[in-house]
C-alpha positions as CSV (number, residue, x, y, z in Angstrom):
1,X,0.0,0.0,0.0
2,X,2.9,2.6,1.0
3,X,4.4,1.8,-2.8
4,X,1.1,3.0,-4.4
5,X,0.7,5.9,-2.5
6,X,4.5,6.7,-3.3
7,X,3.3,6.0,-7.3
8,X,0.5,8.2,-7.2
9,X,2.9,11.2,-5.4
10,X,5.5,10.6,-7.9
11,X,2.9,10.7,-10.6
12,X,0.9,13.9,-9.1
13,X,4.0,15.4,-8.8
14,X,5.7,14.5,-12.7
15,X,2.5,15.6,-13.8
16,X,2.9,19.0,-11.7
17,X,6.6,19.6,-12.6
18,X,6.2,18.8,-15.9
19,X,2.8,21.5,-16.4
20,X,4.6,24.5,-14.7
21,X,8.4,23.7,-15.4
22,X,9.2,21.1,-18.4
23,X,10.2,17.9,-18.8
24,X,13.4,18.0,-16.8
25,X,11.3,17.6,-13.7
26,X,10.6,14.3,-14.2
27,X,14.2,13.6,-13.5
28,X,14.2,15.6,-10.6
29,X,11.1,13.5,-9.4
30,X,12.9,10.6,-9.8
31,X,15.7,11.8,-7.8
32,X,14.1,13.4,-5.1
33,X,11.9,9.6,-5.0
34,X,15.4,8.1,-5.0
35,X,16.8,9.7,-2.1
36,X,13.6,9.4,-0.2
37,X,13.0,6.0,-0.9
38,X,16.8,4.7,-0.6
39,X,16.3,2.1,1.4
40,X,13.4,0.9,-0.8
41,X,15.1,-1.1,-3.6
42,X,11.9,-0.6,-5.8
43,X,12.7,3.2,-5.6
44,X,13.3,3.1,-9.6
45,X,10.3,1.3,-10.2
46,X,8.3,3.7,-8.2
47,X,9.7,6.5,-10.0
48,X,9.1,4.8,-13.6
49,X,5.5,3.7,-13.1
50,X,4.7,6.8,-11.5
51,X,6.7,9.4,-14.3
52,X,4.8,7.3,-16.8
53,X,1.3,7.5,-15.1
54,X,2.0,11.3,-14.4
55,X,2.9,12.0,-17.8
56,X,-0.3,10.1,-19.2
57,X,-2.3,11.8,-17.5
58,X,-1.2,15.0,-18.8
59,X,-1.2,13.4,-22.3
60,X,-5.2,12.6,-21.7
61,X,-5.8,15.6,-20.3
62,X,-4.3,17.3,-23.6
63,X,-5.6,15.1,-25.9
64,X,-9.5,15.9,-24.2
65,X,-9.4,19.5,-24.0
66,X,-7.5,20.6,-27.5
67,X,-7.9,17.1,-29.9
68,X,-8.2,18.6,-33.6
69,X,-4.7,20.7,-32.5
70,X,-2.9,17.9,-30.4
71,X,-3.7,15.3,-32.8
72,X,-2.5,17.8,-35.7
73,X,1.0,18.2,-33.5
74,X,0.8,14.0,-33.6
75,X,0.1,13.7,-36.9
76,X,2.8,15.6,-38.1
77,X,5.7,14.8,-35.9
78,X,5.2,11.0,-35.8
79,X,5.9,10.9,-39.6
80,X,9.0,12.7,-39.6
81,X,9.9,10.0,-37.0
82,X,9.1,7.2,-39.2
83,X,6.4,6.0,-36.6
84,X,3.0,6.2,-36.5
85,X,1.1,8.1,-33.9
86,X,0.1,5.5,-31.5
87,X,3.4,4.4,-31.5
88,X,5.2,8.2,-31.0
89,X,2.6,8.1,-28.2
90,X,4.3,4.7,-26.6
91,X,7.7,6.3,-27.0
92,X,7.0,9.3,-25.2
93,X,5.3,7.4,-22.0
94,X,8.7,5.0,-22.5
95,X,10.9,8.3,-22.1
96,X,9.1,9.6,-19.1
97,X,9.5,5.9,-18.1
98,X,12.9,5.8,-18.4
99,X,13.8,9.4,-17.2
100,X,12.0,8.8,-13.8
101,X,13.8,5.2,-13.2
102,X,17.3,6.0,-14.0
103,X,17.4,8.9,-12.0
104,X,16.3,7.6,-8.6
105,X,18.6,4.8,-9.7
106,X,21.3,6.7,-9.9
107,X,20.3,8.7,-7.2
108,X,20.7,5.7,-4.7
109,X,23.4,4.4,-6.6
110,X,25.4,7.5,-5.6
111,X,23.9,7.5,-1.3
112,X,24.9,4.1,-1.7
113,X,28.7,4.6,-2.9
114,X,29.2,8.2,-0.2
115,X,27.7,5.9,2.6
116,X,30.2,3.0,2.0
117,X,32.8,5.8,1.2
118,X,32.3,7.3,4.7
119,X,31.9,4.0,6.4
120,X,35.2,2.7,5.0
């Protein structure tokens, strides 16, 4: 139960960063998941799942209130990608994914190495 509630705060909180700041929140979520959850070794799942449900939610949300435009924006930059929009879609959910989970990773990765650096 305390890992879903931790997934819904990392997703509020993607979702959040990513509406008022950009999309280099979601690695600072992630990090900021990592250090708090350090001694969870599910930390970067946590912050994958939840980057991905945050930034899903801001994809429906867009998708809902402006379609003809954000499908437009779809339509056009899938293409050029050589990837259909569905699939452009996948990838950017994927990236969030990925963005979220390597930087808690890292972020523990690096408590990890100082607190055997200062044990030593």
């Amino acid at each position: 139960m305390k890992r879903f509630l931790w997934i819904l705060l990392v997703a509020m909180l993607t979702a959040l960063g990513t509406w008022s700041l950009a999309w280099w929140s979601v690695p600072l979520v992630g990090a900021v998941t990592g250090y708090a959850l350090r001694d969870d070794r599910f930390a970067s799942v946590i912050a994958g799942v939840g980057a991905t449900l945050g930034w899903g939610g801001l994809l429906a949300f867009t998708l809902s209130r402006a379609a003809g435009t954000t499908l437009a924006t779809l339509a056009t930059i899938a293409p050029v990608l050589r990837m259909t929009p569905e699939r452009y879609v996948w990838v950017t959910l994927a990236f969030a994914a990925l963005l979220g989970a390597s930087a808690a990773a890292l972020t523990r990765a690096l408590l990890t190495r100082m607190a055997d650096v200062h044990t030593t």
